[in-house]
C-alpha positions in Angstrom: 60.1 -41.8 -100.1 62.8 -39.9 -97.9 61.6 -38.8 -94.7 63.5 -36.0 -92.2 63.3 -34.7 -89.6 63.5 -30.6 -89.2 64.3 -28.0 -86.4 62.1 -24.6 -86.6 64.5 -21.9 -86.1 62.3 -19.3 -86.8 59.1 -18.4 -87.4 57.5 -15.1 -89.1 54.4 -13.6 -89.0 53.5 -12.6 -92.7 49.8 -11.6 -92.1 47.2 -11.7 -89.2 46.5 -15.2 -90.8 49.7 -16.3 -92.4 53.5 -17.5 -91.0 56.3 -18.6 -92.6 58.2 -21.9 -90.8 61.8 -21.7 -91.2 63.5 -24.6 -90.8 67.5 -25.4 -90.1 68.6 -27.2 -93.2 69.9 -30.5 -91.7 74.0 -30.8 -91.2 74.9 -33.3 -93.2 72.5 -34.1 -95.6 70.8 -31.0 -97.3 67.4 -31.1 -98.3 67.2 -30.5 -102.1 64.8 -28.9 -103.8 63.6 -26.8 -106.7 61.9 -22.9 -106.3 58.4 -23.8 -106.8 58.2 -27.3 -105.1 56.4 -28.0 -101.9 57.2 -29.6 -98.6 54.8 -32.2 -97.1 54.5 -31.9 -93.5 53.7 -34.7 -90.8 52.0 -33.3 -87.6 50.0 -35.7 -84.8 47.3 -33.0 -83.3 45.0 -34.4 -80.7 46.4 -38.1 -81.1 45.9 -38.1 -84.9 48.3 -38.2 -87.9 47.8 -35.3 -90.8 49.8 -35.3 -93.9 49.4 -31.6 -95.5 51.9 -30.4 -98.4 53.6 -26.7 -98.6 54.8 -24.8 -101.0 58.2 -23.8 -100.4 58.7 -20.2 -100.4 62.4 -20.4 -99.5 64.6 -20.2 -102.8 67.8 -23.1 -102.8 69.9 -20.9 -104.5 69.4 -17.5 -102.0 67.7 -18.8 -98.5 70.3 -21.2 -96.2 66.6 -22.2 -94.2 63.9 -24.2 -95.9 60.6 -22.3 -95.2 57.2 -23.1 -96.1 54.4 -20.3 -95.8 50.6 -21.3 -94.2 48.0 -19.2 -94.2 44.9 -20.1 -92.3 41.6 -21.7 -93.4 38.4 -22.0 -92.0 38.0 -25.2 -90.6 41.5 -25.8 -91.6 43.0 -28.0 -88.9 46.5 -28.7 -89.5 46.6 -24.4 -91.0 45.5 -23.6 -87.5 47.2 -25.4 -85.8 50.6 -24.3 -87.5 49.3 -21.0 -86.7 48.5 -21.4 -83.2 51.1 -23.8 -81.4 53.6 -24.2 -83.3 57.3 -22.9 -81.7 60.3 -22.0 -82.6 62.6 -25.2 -81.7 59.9 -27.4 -82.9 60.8 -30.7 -84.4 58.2 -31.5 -87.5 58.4 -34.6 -89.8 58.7 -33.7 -93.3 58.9 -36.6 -96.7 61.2 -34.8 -99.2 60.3 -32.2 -101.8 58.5 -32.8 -104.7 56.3 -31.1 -107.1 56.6 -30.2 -111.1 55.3 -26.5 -110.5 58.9 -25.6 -111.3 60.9 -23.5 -113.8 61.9 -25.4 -117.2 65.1 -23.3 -119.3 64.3 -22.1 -122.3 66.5 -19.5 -123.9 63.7 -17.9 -126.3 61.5 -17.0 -123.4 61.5 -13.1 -123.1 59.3 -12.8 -120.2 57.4 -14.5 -117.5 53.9 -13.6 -116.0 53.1 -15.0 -112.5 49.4 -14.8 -111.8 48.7 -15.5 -108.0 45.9 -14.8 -105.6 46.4 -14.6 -102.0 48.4 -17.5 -100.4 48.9 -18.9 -104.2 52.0 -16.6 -104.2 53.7 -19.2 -101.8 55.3 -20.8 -104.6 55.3 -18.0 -107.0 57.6 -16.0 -104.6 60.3 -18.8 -104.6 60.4 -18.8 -108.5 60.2 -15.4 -108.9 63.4 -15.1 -106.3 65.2 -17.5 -108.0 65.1 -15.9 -111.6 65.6 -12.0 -110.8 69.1 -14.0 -109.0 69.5 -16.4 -112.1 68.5 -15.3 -115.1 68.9 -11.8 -116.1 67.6 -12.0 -119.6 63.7 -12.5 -118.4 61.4 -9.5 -118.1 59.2 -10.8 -114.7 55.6 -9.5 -114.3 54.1 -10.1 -111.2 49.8 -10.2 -111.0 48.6 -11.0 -107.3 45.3 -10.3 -106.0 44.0 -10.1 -102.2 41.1 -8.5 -100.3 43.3 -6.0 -98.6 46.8 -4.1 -98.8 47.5 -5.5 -94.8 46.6 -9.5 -96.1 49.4 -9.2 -99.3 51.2 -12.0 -98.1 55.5 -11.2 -98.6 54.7 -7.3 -99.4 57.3 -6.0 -98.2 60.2 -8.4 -99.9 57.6 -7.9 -102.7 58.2 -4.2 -102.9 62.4 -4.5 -102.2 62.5 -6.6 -105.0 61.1 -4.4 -107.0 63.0 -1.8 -106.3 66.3 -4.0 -106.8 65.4 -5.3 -110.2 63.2 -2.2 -111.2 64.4 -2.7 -114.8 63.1 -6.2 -115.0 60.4 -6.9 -112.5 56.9 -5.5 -112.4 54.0 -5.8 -109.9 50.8 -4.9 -110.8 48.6 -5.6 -107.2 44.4 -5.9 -107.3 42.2 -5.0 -104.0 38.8 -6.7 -103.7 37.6 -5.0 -100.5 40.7 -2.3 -100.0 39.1 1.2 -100.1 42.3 3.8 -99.5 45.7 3.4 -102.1 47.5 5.0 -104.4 46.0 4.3 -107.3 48.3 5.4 -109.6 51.5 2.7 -108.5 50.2 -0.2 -110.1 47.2 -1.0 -107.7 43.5 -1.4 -108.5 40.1 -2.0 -107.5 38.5 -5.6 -107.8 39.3 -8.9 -109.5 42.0 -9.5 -112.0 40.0 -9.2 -115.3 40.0 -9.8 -119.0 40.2 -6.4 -120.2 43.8 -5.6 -118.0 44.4 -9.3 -118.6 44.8 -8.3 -122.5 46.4 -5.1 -122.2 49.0 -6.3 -120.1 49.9 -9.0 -122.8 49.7 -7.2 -125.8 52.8 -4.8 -124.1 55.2 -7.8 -123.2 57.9 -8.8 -124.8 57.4 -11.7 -125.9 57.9 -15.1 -126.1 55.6 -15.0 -122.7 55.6 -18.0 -120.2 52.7 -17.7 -117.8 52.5 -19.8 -114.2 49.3 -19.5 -111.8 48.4 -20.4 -108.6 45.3 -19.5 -107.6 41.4 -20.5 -107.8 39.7 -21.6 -111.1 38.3 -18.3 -112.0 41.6 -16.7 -112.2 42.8 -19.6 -114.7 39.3 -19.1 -116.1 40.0 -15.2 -116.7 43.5 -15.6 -118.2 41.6 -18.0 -120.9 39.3 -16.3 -121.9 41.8 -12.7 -122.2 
């Protein structure tokens, strides 16, 4: 197992509760890895070694930083901490990338549905960045579910990418708690469910690849759709 060591050179604040760490890809030796990896970082808070893994949400092929995005938890030490205290110019210990939440070529797939909920679009983002670049054959469908507008993690590249690759890339956001939107740009109330679930299959193009990140009932939903 490689380990390295990496500079923060910046640091963004996604949501209240979420930053992206973007580190300076070393000089001479480039960290390699594929969009929908993770990172595993090494941290020592309060004399004590943790070991916590990232998904990268950096793309190789369009970002020259490696960034990994951590959104807080309750209780959560090493999420707080990141949160908290961490500083640009930082040095953090990292083991190299690895992960098989990753893309696999296949030239009959038509189209791709990426089912996330809050901070599970980490990875999702780095795939999705990497194919509206890559492939331009693939119809992407984005399904991502949060409590409120404010905690959609990456909304804003969200929403230029959409705009970009408007031809080819769909987001279809759910709200369990938002109360004020524009319900009639592909936003609405609640949980992702079986009955949009179906719909939204039966009018792809298909052969369909689905990936998901996100808690069991999601996984749970898509099954049963």
């Amino acid at each position: 197992m490689k380990n390295y060591t990496l500079k923060v050179q910046e640091i963004r604040k996604e949501t209240e509760d979420t930053v992206t760490l973007c580190f300076k890809q070393p000089g001479l030796k480039k960290i390699k890895y594929l969009a929908g990896q993770y990172l595993t970082l090494q941290l020592r808070i309060n004399g004590r070694r943790y070991i916590r893994p990232y998904s990268f949400s950096s793309t190789p092929s369009i970002d020259s930083s490696i960034n990994v995005t951590i959104k807080r938890v309750p209780d959560g030490v090493v999420s707080n901490y990141i949160n908290d205290y961490v500083n640009v110019d930082d040095v953090i210990e990292v083991q190299e990338p690895l992960g098989d939440f990753v893309f696999e070529a296949d030239e009959s797939i038509k189209s791709i549905v990426f089912w996330g909920v809050g901070s599970g679009i980490t990875p999702l983002f780095s795939m999705i960045k990497d194919l509206l670049n890559s492939d331009k054959s693939i119809n992407i469908y984005l399904v991502y579910g949060n409590k409120l507008k404010k905690s959609v993690i990456f909304y804003e590249d969200l929403e230029k990418l959409k705009l970009i690759y408007a031809e080819r890339f769909k987001i279809y956001y759910f709200y369990s708690k938002e109360e004020f939107f524009d319900s009639e740009s592909h936003n609405f109330h609640g949980r992702i469910n079986t009955v949009f679930v179906s719909n939204l299959i039966k009018n792809i193009e298909g052969p369909i690849r689905h990936y998901l990140c996100g808690p069991i009932g999601l996984k749970n939903t898509i099954k049963e759709s």
